[in-house]
N, C-alpha and C positions, 0 to 999 in steps of 0.2 A: 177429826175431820179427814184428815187424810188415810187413815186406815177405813173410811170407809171407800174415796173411791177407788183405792185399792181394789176394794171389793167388788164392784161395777164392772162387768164383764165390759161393753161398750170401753171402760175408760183404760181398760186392761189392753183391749187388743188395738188401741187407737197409740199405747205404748211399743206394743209385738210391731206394729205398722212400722214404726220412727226406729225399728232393732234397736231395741233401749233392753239389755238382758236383762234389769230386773223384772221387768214385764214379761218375758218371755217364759222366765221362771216362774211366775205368780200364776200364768197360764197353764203350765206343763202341770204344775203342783194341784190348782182346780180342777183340774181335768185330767189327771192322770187316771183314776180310780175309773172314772168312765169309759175313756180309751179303753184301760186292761179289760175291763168286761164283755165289752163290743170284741176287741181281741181272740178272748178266750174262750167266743165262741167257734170262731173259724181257724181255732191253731190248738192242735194238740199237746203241745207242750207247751208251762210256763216261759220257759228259755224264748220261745218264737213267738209268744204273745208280746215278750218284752223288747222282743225285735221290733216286730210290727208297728208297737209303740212308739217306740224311739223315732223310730223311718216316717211314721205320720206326721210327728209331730217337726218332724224337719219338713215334709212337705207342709204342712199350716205354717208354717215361718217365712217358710219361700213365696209361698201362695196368698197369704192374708189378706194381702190387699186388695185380694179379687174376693174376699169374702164380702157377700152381701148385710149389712146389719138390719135386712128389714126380714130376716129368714132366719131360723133358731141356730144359735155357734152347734148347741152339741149334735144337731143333725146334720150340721155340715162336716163336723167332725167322725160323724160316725161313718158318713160316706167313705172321707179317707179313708178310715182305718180299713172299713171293708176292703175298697179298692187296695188298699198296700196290703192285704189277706191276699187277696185274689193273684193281686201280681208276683207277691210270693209262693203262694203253691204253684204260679204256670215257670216259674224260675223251677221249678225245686220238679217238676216234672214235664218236662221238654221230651223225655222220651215215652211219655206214659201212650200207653195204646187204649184208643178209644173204642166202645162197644159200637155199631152199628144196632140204632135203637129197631128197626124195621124185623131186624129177625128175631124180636120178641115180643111177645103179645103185654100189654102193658095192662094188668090188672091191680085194682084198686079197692081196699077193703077199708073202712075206715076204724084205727083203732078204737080201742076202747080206752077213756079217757083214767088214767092213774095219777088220781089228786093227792095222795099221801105222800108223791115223792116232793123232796125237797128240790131246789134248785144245784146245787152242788149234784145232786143226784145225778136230775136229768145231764146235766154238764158231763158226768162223768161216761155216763152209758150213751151219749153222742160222739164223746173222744172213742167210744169202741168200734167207731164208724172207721170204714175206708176214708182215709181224708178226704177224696172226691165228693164220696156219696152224703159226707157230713156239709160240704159246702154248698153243695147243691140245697139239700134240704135246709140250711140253713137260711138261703140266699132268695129260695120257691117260700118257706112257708112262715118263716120270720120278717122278713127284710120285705116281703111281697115281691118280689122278680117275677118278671116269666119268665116264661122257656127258652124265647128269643130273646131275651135280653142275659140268661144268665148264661146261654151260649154263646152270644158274641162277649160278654167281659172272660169266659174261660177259652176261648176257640174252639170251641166241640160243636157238631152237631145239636140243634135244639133236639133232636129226637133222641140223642144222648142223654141230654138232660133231661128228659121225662125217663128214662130206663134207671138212671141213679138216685134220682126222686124215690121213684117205686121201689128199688132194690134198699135204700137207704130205709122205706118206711115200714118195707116187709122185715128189715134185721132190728127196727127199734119194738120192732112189736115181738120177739123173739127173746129181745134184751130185756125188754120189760116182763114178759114172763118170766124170766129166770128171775130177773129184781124180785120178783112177785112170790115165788116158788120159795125162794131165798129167807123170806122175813116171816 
């Protein structure tokens, strides 16, 4: 009986609340595998995915209590993680120079869809992204962002973030031909 409410998210995070560590643990461990994925989509390297991780889940510790239980854990958790994405690449480029989206004409092709590749695949030929251009497009066409929105969480110009969109989806269509060219 007690290994099941172990298993009870609700009874799990009602433990995280009370910082009771073995709950905290039973949470990290549930939820680890899904953090990393959310992760490793907006972090190039293992090594920073496992940053991101770690640093989320210290913010869910801290924060728990303001988690709502009538709204899904691993959506709120995947917010985190994003957010501790985001606020790690504007740490890690403080000096990055942004494009002025206006002195480029912003054209839009829609690819053509490549059902054969596997998911490690596409993962891999997104990490060939410029990190910017990988999060944007992550953040616009995954996560649903807009422009205004995924400009005020990076501090760029929303017109920025339509030119890294573009620029991110004309080099995945590039990528993907060579994947293509390749097999």
């Amino acid at each position: 009986m007690e290994s099941r409410k172990e298993e009870n998210i609700e009874f799990i995070i009602q433990g995280c609340i009370r910082k009771n560590e073995k709950y905290q643990e039973l949470l990290y461990k549930k939820f680890f595998g899904y953090a990393f994925s959310v992760a490793l989509i907006y972090n190039h390297h293992r090594s920073d995915a496992l940053e991101v991780v770690n640093d989320s889940f210290v913010k869910v510790f801290s924060k728990i209590g303001k988690y709502d239980a009538s709204k899904s854990f691993p959506g709120w958790l995947r917010k985190i993680v994003i957010n501790t994405s985001i606020d790690k690449l504007r740490r890690n480029n403080k000096d990055h120079q942004f494009v002025e989206a206006d002195k480029y004409p912003i054209t839009d092709e829609t690819p053509t869809i490549i059902s054969h590749l596997a998911a490690q695949d596409i993962i891999e030929i997104l990490n060939q992204l410029p990190h910017f251009h990988k999060t944007v497009f992550c953040l616009y066409e995954i996560e649903g962002y807009s422009h205004d929105e995924i400009a005020e969480q990076l501090g760029i110009p929303s017109s920025s973030s339509r030119v890294y969109l573009t620029r991110a989806k004309q080099q995945l269509r590039e990528l993907f031909l060579v994947n293509d060219l390749q097999e």
